[in-house]
Every structure is written in structure tokens, then in C-alpha cells.
Backbone as CSV, one residue per row, in Angstrom:
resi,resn,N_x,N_y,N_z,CA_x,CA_y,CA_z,C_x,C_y,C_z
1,UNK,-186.160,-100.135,-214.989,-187.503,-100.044,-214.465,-187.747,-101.128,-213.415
2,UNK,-187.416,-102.654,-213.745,-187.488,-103.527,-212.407,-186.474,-102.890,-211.660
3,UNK,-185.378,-102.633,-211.578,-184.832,-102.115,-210.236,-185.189,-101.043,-209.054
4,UNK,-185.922,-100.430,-210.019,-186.770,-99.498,-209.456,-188.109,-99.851,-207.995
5,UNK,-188.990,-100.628,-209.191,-189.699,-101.208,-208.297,-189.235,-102.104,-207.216
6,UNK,-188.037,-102.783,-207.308,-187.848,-103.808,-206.698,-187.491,-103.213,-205.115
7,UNK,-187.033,-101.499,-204.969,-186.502,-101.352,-203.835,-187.770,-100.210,-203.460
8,UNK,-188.417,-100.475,-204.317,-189.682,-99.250,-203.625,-190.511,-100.036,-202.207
9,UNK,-190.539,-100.745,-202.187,-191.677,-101.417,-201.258,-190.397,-101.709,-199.705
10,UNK,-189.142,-101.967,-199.703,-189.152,-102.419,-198.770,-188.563,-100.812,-197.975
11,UNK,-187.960,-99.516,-199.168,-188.241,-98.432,-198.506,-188.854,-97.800,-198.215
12,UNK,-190.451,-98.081,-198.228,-191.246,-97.718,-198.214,-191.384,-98.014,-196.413
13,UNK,-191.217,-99.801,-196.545,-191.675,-100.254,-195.121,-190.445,-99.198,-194.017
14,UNK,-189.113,-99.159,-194.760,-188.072,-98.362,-193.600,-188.458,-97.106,-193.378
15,UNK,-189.473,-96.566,-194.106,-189.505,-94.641,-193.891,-190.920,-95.081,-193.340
16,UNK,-191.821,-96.046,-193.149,-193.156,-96.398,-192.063,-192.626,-96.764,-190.927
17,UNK,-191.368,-97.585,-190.515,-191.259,-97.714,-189.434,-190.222,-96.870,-188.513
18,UNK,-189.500,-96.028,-189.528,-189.241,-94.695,-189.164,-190.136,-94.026,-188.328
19,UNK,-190.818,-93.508,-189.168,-191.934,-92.375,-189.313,-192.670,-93.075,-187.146
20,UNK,-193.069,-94.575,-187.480,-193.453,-95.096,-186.590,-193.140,-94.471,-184.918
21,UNK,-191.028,-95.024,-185.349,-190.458,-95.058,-184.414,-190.118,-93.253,-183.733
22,UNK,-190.619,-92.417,-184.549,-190.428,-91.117,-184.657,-191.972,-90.936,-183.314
23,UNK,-193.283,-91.161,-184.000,-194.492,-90.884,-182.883,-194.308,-91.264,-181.844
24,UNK,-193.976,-93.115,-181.369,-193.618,-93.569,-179.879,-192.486,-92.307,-179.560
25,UNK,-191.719,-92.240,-180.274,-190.464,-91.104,-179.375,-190.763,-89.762,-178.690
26,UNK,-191.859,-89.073,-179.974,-192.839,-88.150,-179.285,-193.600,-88.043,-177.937
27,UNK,-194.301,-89.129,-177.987,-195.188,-89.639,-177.172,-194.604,-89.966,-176.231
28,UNK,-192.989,-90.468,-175.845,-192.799,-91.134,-174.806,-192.413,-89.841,-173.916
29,UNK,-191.600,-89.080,-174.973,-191.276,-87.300,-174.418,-192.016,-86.558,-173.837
30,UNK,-193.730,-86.718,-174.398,-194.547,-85.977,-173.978,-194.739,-86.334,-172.631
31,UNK,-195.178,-87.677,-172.384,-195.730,-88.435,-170.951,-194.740,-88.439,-170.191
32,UNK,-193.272,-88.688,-170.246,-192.209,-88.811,-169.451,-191.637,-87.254,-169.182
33,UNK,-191.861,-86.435,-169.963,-191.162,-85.141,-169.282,-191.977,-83.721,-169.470
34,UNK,-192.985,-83.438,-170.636,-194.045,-82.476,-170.545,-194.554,-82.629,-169.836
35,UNK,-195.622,-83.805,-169.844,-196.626,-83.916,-168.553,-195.909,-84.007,-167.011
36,UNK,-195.229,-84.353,-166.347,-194.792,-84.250,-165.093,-194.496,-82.632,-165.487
37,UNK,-193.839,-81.892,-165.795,-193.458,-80.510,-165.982,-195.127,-79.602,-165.610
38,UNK,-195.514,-80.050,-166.719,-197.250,-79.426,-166.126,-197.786,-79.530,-165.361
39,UNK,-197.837,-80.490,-164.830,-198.147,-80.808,-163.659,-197.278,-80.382,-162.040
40,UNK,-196.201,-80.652,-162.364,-195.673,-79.456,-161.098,-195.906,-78.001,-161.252
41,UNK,-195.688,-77.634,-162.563,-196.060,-76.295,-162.650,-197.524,-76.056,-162.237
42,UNK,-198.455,-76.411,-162.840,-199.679,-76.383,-162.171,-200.240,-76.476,-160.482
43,UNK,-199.311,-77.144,-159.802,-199.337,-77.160,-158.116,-198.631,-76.076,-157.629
44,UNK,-197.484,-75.174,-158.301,-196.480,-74.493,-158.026,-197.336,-73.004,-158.402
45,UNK,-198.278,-73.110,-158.896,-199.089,-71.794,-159.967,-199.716,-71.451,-158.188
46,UNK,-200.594,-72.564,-158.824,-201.728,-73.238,-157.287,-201.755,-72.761,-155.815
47,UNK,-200.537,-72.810,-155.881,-200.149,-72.464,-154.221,-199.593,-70.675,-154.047
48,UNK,-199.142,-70.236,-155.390,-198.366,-69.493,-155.193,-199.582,-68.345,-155.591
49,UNK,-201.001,-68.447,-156.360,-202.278,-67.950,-156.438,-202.693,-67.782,-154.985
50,UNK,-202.638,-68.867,-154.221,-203.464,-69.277,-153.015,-202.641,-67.908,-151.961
51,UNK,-201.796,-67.936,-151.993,-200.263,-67.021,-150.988,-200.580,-65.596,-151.437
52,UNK,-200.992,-65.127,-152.445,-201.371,-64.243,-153.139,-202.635,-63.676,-152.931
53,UNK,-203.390,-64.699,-152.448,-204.808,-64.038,-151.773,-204.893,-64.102,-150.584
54,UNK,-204.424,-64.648,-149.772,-204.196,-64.624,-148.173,-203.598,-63.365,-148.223
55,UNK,-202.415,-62.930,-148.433,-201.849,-61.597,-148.664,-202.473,-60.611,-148.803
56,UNK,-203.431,-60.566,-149.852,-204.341,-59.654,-149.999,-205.621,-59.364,-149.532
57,UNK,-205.806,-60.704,-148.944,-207.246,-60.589,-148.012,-206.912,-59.891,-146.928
58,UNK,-207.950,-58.865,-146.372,-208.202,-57.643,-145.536,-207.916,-58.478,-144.161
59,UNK,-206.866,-58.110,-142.911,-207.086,-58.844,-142.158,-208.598,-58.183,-140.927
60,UNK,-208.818,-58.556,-140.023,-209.874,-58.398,-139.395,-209.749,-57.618,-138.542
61,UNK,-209.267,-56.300,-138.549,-208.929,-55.020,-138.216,-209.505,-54.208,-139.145
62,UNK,-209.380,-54.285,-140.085,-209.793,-53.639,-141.071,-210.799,-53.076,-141.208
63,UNK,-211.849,-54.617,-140.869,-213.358,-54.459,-140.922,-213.982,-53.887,-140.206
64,UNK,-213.044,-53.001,-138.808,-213.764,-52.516,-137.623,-213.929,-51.009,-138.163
65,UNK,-215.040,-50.212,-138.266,-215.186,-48.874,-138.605,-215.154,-47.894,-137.379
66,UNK,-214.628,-47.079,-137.192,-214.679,-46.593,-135.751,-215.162,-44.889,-136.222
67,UNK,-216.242,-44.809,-136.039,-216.924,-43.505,-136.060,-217.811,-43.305,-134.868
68,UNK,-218.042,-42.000,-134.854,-218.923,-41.387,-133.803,-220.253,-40.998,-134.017
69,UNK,-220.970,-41.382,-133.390,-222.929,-41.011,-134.416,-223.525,-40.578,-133.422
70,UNK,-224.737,-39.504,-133.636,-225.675,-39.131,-133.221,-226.862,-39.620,-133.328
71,UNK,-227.836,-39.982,-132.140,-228.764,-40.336,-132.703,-230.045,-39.189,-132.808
72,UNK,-230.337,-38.561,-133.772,-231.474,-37.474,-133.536,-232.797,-38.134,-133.633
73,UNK,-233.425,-37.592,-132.575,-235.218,-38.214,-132.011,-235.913,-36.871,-132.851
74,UNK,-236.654,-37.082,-133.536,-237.559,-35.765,-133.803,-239.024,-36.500,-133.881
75,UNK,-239.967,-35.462,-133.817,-241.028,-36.204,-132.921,-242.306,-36.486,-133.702
């Protein structure tokens, strides 16, 4: 039973600073290579949305209607 206790506390502290060294590792992954990733992707979305509506916007030919009209006077 003392041997027991005697190694509970300092494995306790090795699986906390585990556990610790496990979140910074997360965290450093996230900021150092997710976020730049999102972020180009997000400028790369951006531009390639933007190219996508120029494309599809009507150019200014379009807008010219060319019909023939009468005008009737009645009195």
C-alpha cells in the first residue's frame, strides 16, 4: 500500500506535463500550419469568386436593345 502511494503523485505530475506538452503541440500546429493554410485558401477562394463574376457580368453590348417602334398619335 505505501508503494503504491509513493509513485502516484509524481505520475501523476508526468501524465500533467504530458497531457501539457500534448496542447502547446496542438496549438503550435494549429497557428504554424492550419491558420496560414486558411488563410491562403481564403485569398485563393476570394479572387477566384471575384474572376467568376467578371465572367459572368453582362458585358455592355448586351445592354443595347435594338428594336423598331411606332409612335401612334390618336387624338
Amino acid at each position: 500500500m505505501r508503494l503504491q502511494t509513493l509513485w502516484t503523485s509524481p505520475i501523476r505530475l508526468i501524465v500533467m506535463v504530458l497531457v501539457g506538452l500534448a496542447i502547446l503541440a496542438a496549438a503550435f500546429v494549429t497557428l504554424a500550419v492550419v491558420l496560414p493554410l486558411l488563410l491562403i485558401g481564403g485569398a485563393i477562394l476570394h479572387f477566384y469568386v471575384r474572376r467568376q463574376l467578371r465572367r459572368a457580368r453582362p458585358s455592355a453590348s448586351r445592354h443595347v436593345i435594338d428594336v423598331e417602334y411606332r409612335v401612334v398619335d390618336r387624338p
